[in-house]
C-alpha positions as CSV (number, residue, x, y, z in Angstrom):
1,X,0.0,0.0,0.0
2,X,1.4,3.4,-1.2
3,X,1.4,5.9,1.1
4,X,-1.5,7.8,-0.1
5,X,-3.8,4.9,0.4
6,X,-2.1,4.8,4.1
7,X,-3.3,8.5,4.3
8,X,-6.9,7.5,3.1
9,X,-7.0,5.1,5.8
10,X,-6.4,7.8,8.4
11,X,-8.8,10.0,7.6
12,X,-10.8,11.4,9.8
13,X,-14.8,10.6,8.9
14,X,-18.0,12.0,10.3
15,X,-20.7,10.1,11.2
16,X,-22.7,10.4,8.3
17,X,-19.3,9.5,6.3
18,X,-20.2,5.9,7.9
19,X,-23.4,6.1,7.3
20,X,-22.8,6.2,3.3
21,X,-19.5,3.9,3.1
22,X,-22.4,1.1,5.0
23,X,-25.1,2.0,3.2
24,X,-27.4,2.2,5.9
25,X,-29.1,5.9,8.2
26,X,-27.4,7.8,10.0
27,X,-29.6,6.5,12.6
28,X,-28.0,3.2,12.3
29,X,-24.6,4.0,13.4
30,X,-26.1,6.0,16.3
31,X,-27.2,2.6,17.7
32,X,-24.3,1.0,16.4
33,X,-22.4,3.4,18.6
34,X,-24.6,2.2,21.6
35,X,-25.2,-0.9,21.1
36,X,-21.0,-2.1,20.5
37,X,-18.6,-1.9,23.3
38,X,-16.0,-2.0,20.4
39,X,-17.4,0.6,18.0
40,X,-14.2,2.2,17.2
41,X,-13.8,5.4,19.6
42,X,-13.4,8.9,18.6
43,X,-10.3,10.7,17.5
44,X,-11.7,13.8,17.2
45,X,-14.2,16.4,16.5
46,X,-17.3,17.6,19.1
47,X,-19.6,15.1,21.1
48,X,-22.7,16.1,19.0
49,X,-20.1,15.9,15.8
50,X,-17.3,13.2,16.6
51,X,-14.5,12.3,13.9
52,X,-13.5,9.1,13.2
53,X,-10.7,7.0,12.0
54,X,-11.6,5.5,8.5
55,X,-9.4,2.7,8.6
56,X,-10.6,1.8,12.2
57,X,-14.2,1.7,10.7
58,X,-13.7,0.0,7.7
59,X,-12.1,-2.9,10.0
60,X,-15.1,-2.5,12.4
61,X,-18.0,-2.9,9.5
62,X,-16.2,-5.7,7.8
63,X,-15.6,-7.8,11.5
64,X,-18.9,-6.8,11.8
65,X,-20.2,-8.4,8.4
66,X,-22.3,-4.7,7.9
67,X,-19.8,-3.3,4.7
68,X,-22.6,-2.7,1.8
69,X,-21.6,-1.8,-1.2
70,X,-20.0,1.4,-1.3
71,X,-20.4,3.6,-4.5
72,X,-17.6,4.6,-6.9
73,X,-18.8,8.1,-5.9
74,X,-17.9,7.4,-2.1
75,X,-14.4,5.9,-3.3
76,X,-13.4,8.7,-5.6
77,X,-14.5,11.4,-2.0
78,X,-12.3,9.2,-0.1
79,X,-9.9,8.9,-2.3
80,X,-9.4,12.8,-3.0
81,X,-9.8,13.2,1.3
82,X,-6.6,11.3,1.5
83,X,-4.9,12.4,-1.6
84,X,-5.5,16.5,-0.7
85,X,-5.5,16.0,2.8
86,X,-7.2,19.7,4.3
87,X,-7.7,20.9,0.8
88,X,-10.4,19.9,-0.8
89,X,-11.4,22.6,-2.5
90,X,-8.3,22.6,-4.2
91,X,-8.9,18.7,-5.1
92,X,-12.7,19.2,-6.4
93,X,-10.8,21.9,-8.6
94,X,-8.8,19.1,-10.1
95,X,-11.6,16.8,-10.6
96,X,-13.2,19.7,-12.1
97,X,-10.8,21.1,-14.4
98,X,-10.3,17.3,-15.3
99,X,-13.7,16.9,-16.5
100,X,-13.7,20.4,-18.2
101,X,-10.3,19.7,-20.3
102,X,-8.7,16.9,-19.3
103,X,-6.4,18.7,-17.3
104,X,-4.7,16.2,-14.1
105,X,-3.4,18.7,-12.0
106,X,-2.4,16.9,-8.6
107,X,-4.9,13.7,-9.2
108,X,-3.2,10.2,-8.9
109,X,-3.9,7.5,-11.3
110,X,-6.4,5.6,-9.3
111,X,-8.6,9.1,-8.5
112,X,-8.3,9.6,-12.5
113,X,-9.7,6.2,-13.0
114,X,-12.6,6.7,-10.5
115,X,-13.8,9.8,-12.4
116,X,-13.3,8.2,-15.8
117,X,-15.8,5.3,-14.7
118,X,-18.2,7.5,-13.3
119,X,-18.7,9.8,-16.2
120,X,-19.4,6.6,-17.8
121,X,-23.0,6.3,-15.5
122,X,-23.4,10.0,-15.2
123,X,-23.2,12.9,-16.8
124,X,-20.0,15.3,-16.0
125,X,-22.4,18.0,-14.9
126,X,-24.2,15.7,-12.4
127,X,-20.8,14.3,-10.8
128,X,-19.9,18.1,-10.7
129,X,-23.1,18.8,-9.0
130,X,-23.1,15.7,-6.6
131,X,-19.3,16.7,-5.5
132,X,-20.0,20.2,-5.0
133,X,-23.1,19.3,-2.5
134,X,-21.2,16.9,-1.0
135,X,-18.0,19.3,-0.1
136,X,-20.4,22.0,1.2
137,X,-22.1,19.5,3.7
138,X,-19.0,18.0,5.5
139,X,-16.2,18.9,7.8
140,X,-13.6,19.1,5.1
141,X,-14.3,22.8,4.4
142,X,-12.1,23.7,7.3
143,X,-9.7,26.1,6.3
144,X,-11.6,26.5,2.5
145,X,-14.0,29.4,2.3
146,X,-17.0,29.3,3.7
147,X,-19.6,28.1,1.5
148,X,-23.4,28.9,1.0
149,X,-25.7,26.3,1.8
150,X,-27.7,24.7,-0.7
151,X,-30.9,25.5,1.3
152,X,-29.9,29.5,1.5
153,X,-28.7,29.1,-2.4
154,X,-32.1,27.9,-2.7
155,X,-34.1,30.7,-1.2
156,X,-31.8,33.8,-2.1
157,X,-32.5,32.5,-5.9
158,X,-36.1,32.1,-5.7
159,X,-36.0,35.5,-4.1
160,X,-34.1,37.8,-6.4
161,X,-35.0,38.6,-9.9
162,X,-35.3,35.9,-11.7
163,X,-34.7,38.1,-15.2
164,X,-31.1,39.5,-14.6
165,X,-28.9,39.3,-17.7
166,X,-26.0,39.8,-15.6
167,X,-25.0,38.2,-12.3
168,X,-21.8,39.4,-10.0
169,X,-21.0,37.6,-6.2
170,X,-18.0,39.5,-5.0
171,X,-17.5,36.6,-2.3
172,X,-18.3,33.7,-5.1
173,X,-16.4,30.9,-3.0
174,X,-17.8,27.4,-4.3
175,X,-20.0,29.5,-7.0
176,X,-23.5,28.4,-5.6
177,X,-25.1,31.1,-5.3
178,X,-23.6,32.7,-8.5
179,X,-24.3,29.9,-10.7
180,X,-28.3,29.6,-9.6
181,X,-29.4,33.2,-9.2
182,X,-30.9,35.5,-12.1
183,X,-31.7,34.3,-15.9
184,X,-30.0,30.4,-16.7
185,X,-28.1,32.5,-20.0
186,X,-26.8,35.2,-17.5
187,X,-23.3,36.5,-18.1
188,X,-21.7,35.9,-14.3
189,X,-18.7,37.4,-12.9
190,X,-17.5,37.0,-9.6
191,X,-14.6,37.3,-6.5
192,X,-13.0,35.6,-4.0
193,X,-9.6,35.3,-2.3
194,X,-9.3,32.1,-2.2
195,X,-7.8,30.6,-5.6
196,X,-9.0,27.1,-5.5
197,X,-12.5,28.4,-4.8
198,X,-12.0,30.6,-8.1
199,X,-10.5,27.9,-10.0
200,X,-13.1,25.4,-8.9
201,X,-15.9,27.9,-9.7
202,X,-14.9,28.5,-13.2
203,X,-14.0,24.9,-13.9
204,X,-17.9,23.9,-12.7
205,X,-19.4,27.2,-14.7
206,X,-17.9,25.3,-17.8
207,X,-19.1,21.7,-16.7
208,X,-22.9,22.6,-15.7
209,X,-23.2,24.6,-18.9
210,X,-23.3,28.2,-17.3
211,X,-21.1,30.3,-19.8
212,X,-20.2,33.0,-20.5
213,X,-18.6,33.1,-16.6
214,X,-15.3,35.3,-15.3
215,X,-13.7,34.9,-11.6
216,X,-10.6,36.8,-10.4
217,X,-8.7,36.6,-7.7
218,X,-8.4,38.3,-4.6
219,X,-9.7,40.5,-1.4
220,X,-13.1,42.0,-2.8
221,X,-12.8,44.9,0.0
222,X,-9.2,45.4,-0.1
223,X,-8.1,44.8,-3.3
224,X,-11.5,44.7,-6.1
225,X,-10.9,43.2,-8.8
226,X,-14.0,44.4,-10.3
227,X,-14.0,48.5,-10.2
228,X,-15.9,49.6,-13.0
229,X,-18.1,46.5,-13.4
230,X,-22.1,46.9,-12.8
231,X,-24.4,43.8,-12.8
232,X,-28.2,42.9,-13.0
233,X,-28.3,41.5,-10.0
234,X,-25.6,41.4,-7.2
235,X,-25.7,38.4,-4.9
236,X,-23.6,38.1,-1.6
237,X,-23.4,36.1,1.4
238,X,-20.7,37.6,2.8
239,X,-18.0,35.6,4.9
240,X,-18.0,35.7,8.9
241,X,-17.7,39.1,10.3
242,X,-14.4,40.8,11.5
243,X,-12.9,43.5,12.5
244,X,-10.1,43.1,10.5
245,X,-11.5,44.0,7.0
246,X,-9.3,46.8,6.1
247,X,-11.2,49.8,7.1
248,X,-8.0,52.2,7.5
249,X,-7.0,51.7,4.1
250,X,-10.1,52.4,2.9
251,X,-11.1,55.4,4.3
252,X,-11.7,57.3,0.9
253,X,-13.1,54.5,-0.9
254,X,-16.1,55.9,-3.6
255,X,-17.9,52.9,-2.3
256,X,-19.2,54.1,0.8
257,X,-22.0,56.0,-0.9
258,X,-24.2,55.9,2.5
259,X,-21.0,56.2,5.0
260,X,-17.7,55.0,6.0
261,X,-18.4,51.6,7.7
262,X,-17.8,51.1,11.4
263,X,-14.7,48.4,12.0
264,X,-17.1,46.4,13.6
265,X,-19.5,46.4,11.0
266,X,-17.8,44.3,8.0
267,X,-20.8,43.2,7.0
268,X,-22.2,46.4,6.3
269,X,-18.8,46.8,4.1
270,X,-19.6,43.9,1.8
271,X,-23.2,45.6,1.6
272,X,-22.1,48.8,0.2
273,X,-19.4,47.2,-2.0
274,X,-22.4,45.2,-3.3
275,X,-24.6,48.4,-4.1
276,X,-21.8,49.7,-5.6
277,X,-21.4,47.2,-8.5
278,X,-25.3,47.9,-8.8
279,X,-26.7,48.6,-12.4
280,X,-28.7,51.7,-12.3
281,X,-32.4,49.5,-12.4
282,X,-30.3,46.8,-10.7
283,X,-30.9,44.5,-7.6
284,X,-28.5,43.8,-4.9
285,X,-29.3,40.5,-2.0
286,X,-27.0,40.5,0.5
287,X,-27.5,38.5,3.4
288,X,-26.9,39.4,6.9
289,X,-26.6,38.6,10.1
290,X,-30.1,39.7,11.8
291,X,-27.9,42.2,14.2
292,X,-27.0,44.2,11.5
293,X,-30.7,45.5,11.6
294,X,-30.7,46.9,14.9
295,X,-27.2,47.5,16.5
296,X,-26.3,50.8,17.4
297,X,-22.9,51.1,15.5
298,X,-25.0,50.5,11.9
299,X,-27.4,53.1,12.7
300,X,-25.8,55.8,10.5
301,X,-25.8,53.6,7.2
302,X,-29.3,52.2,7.8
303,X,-30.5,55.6,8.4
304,X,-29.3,56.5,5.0
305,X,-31.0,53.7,2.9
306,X,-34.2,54.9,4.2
307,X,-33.3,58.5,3.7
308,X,-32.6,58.2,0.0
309,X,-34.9,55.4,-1.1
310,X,-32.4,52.1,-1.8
311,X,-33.9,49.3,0.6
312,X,-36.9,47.8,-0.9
313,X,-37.4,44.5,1.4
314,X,-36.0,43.1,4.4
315,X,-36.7,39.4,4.7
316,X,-36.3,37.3,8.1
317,X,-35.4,33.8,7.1
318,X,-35.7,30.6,9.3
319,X,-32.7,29.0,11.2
320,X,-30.7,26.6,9.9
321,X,-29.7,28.7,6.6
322,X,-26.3,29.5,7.6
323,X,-23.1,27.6,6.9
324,X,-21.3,28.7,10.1
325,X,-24.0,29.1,12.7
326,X,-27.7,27.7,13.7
327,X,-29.2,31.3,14.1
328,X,-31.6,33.0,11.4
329,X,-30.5,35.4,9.1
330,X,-32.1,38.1,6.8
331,X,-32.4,38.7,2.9
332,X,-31.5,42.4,2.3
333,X,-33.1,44.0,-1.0
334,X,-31.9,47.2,-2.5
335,X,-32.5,48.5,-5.8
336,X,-30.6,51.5,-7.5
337,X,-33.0,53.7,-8.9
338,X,-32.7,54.9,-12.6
339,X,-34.3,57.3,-14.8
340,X,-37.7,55.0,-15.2
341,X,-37.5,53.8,-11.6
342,X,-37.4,55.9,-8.7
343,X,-36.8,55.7,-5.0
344,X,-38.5,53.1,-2.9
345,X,-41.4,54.6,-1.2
346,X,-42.1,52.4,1.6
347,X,-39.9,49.3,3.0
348,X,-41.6,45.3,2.6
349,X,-40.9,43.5,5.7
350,X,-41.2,40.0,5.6
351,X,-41.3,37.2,8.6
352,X,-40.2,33.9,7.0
353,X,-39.0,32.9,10.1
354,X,-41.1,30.1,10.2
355,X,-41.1,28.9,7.2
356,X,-39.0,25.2,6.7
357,X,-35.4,25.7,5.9
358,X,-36.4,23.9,2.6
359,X,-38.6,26.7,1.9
360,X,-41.1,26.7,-0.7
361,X,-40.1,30.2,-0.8
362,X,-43.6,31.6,-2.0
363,X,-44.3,35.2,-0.6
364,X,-47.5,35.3,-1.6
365,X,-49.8,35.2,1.9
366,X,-46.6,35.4,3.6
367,X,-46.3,37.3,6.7
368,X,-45.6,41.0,5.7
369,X,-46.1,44.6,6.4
370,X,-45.3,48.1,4.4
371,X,-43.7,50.3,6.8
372,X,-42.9,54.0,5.5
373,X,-39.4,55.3,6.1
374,X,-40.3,58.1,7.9
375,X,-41.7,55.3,11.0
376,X,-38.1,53.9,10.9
377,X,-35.8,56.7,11.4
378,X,-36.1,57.3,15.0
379,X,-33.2,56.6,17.5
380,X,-32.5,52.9,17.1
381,X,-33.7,52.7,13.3
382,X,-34.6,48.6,13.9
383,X,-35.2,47.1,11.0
384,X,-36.0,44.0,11.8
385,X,-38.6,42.4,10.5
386,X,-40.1,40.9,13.2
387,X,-40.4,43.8,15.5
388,X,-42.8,45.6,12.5
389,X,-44.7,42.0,11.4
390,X,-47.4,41.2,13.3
391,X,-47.3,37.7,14.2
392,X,-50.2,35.2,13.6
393,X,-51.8,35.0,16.8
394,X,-53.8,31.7,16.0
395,X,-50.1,30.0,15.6
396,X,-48.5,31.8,18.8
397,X,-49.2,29.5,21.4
398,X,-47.6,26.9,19.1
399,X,-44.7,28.5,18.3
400,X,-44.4,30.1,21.5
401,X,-44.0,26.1,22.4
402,X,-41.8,25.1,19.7
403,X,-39.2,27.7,21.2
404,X,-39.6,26.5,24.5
405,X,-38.8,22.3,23.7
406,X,-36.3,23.7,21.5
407,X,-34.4,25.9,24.4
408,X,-34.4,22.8,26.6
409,X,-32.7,21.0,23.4
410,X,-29.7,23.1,23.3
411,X,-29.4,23.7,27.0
412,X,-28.9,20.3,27.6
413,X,-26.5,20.1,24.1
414,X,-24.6,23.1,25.7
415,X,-23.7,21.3,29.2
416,X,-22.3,18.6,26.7
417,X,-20.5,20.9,24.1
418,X,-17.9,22.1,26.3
419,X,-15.1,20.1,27.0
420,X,-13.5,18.5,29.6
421,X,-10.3,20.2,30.3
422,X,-7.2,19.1,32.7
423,X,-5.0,21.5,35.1
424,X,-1.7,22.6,33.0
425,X,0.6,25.3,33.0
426,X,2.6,27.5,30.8
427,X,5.5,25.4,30.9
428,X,3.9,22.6,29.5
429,X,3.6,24.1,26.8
430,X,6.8,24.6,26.4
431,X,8.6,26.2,23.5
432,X,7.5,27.9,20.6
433,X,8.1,28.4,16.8
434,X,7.2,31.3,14.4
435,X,4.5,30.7,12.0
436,X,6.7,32.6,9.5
437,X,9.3,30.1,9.9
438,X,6.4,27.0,9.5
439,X,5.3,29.2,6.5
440,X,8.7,29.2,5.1
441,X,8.7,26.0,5.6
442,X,6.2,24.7,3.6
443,X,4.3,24.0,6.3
444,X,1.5,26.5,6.7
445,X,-0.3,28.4,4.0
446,X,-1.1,32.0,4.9
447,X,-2.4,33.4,1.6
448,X,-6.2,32.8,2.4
449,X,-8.9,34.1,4.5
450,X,-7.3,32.2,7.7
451,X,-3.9,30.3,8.1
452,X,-3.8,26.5,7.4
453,X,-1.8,23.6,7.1
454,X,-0.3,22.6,3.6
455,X,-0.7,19.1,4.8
456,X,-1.2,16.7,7.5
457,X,2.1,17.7,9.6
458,X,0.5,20.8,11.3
459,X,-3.1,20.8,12.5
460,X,-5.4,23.4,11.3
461,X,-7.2,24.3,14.2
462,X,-4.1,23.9,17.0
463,X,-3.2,26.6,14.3
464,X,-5.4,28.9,14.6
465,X,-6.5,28.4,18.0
466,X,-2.8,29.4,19.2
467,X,-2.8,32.0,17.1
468,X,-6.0,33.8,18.9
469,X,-4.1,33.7,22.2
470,X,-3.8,36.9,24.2
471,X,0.1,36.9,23.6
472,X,-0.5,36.8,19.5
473,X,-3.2,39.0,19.9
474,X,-0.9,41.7,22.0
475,X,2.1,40.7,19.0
476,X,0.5,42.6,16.2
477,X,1.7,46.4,16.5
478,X,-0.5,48.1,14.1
479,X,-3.8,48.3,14.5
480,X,-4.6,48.6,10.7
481,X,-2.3,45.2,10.2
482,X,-4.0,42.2,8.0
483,X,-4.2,39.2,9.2
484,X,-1.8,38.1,7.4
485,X,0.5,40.0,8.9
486,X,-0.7,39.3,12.1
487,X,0.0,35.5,11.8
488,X,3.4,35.8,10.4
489,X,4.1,37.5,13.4
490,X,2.8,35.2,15.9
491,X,4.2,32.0,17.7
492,X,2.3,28.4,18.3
493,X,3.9,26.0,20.8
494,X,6.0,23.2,19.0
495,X,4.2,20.2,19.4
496,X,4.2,16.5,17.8
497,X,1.4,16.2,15.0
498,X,-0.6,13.8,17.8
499,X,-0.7,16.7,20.1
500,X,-1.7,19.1,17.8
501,X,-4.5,17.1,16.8
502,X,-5.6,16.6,20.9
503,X,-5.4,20.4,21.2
504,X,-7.0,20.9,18.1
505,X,-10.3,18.8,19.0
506,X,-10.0,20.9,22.1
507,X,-10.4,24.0,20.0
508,X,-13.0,23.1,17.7
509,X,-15.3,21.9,20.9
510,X,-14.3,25.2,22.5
511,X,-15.4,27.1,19.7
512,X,-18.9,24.6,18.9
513,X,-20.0,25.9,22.7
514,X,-19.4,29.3,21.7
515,X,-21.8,28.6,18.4
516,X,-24.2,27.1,20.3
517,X,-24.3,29.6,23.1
518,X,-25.1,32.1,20.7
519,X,-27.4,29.9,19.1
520,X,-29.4,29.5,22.6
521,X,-28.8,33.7,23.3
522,X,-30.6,34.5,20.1
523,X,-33.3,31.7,20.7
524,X,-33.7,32.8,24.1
525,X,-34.5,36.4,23.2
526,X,-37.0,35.5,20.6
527,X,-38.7,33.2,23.1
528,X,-39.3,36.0,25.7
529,X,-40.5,38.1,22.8
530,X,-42.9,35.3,22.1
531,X,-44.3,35.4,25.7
532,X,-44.5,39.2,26.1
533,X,-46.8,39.0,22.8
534,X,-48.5,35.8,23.7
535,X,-49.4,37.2,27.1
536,X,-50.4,41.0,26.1
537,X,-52.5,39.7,23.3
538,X,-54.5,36.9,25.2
539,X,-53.3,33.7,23.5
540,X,-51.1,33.0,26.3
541,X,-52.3,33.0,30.2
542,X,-50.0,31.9,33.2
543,X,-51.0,28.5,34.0
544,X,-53.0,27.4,37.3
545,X,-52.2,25.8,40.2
546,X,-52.0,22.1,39.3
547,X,-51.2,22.3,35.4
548,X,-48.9,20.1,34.0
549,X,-46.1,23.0,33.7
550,X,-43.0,20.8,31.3
């Protein structure tokens, strides 16, 4: 066995990975789990999401007489997992650009005959699809850009015009939402930093059939690629909010038509760079996170919007959207006005919020209300859509329920997500390296959105959890620094690949508690809303003495 099939045999699988090599639910290996004292254990991962060892399972199942058959699909994933081992973006590029020219790039002989044999059953654009959904619903996207789900894909497409001729996503990562918004003969152009993700957009563009399509390279805010270019429609679902998005080199930027964005407020960044690549007529969807409607530091720029006319709809979408949290989002609308098409006159608000993730994203008899501008612009201008919806008070007491089994569902996930951690001390750690000199090495790859490893011999997340510590953090002398520079700067603890893998499970549980306990923040909130309403209106009541109180 070459050395790359040892490598497939140590990757690390989720749970539903099993599921699919067996053939069988994802229920099944849940009782598997509990049912067999010698179910292989965990190497890694959360306790709601553990990793395992693929070689360990495959031994397990076939002990176990339970290995169905697995498909040439499944091979070729497993194949490409230990052949591009924490780069799989880059490795769906390959299999990509294979199928789009016959290009190689880094696939080995046996991944090229995998692909070869399943274009014989399917068509190119299918496996392309399949692949694609497959990378944005697992754990290998670590270090990759983050991706749109298909269920958000889904409703920002059915939600945006349908029509555009022209169809720009200045943060395009894996090309979902790109490829399925506006008219099927669009002409698309899109951004990202990462080059994989623009080399596995293009390469899919040209196998699904969606042409003419241009990506470039690089940081949309810092660096756009795109200055003079005005689309249709502008999609964006921005990536995770930071502070770090360049605001002091930017500080005359013609893009900030409505005002200079707070540093806290990235998001409101990516929305004004998205205006600004507007078509006069045009649309722009951006999504947001649903604090961006209501905190403080925004006020200025949503004041603005109203003021001069540009947001036409703000739409509350359900929970479980998001790639990178369980929290709802919303669906900003703006529209440039042009000579035949003025100003927006009044706002749309729309409370989707409990609609299924899956949508159907019909509108029509959806909860909704017109609000005028001038009802808006007062001191904490909250546009959220739920605070100016009226909710259906047949459906309250229900939902009011719903949010109160649901609580008790993450409070009792929460007690479980953080992790058990034993007494150490500083000098257990004991000495460090630069990550310049691991860069340098070979070793780490500091070009995208966040550090990584260029391979198995450094652990992403012991990476970048070391590299938040309060000693990095103090490192970087200039507060306008990128991260970039930041991490080069910075020192990690030299550590044997095992430990960085123990610390590293420690860091991804450490940050799945912090996910969660904004999850169960937000859903607490809403749930308290739900009562105040519930009780003021008269389809709740306190219960009596004697009730069955849950």
């Amino acid at each position: 066995m070459d050395s790359r099939s040892h490598a497939t045999e140590d990757q690390q699988v989720t749970a539903a990975d099993i599921a699919r090599v067996a053939g069988v639910t994802r229920a099944a290996v849940s009782n598997w789990r509990r049912r067999y004292e010698d179910f292989p254990a965990s190497i890694g991962g959360t306790s709601s999401s553990p990793l395992f060892a693929l070689g360990d399972v495959r031994a397990w199942l076939e002990h176990h007489d339970k290995v169905g058959e697995e498909s040439l699909e499944v091979q070729l994933w497993h194949r490409l997992r230990g052949t591009h081992p924490q780069h799989m973006s880059a490795a769906l590029a390959d299999v990509l650009e294979y199928l789009d020219s016959g290009s190689r790039g880094d696939l080995d002989e046996a991944s090229v005959e995998l692909i070869d044999t399943l274009t014989q059953q399917q068509r190119p654009a299918q496996l392309s699809r399949a692949l694609t959904e497959r990378f944005c619903a697992s754990s290998e996207r670590s270090g990759t850009p983050v991706v749109s789900t298909g269920a958000l894909v889904r409703a920002v497409s059915a939600l945006t015009d349908h029509a555009a001729a022209t169809v720009f996503d200045p943060a395009c990562g894996t090309g979902a939402l790109l490829l399925a918004a506006g008219a099927p003969d669009a002409r698309r152009t899109g951004q990202d930093l990462d080059p994989d993700a623009a080399r596995l957009t293009l390469a899919r563009a040209s196998v699904e059939g969606h042409s003419p399509t241009e990506i470039r390279t690089g940081d949309s805010l810092r660096q756009d690629q795109w200055p003079e270019h005005r689309a249709a429609l502008v999609v964006c679902d921005p990536p995770p909010p930071t502070a770090d998005w360049g605001r002091e080199d930017l500080l005359m930027d013609p893009r900030w038509e409505l005002a200079l964005p707070p540093k806290a407020e990235s998001e409101l960044a990516w929305l004004q760079h998205a205006y600004a690549h507007t078509a006069p007529g045009g649309q722009s969807a951006v999504v947001l996170s649903t604090s961006c409607a209501y905190r403080r530091t925004g006020r200025r720029i949503r004041s603005e919007l109203l003021r001069r006319g540009l947001l036409t709809d703000v739409i509350a979408l359900p929970a479980g959207l998001a790639a990178t949290h369980a929290q709802p989002v919303h669906l900003w609308l703006m529209r440039r006005p042009d000579g035949e098409e003025g100003a927006a006159g009044a706002i749309r608000m729309w409370d989707l919020t409990q609609y299924p993730a899956e949508g159907p994203w019909d509108l029509e008899g959806a909860p909704s209300a017109e609000v005028l501008p001038i009802d808006l612009l007062d001191d904490e201008v909250d546009l959220s859509p739920t605070r100016h919806v009226a909710p259906d008070l047949e459906e309250l007491p229900q939902i009011y329920t719903q949010a109160r089994d649901e609580l008790r569902r993450l409070v009792a996930e929460l007690t479980e997500a953080l992790p058990e951690l034993a007494p150490g001390s500083a000098e257990h750690l004991g000495p460090q390296v630069r990550v310049a000199d691991l860069a340098e090495a070979g070793l780490v790859d500091l070009e995208g959105q966040a550090p990584r490893s260029t391979d198995g011999r450094v652990d992403t997340d012991y990476l970048r959890g070391f590299l938040n510590s309060a000693a990095n953090t103090r490192r970087s002398t200039s507060a306008s620094g990128t991260h970039r520079t930041e991490a080069r700067s910075a020192r990690v603890p030299r550590m044997s690949t095992e430990e960085q893998r123990r610390y590293g499970a420690a860091f991804r549980a450490v940050a799945e508690f912090e996910r969660r306990a904004k999850e169960l923040s937000a859903l607490a909130e809403r749930a308290a809303e739900l009562g105040r309403e519930g009780l003021t209106s008269g389809m709740l009541a306190p219960r009596e003495d004697g009730d069955d109180a849950r």
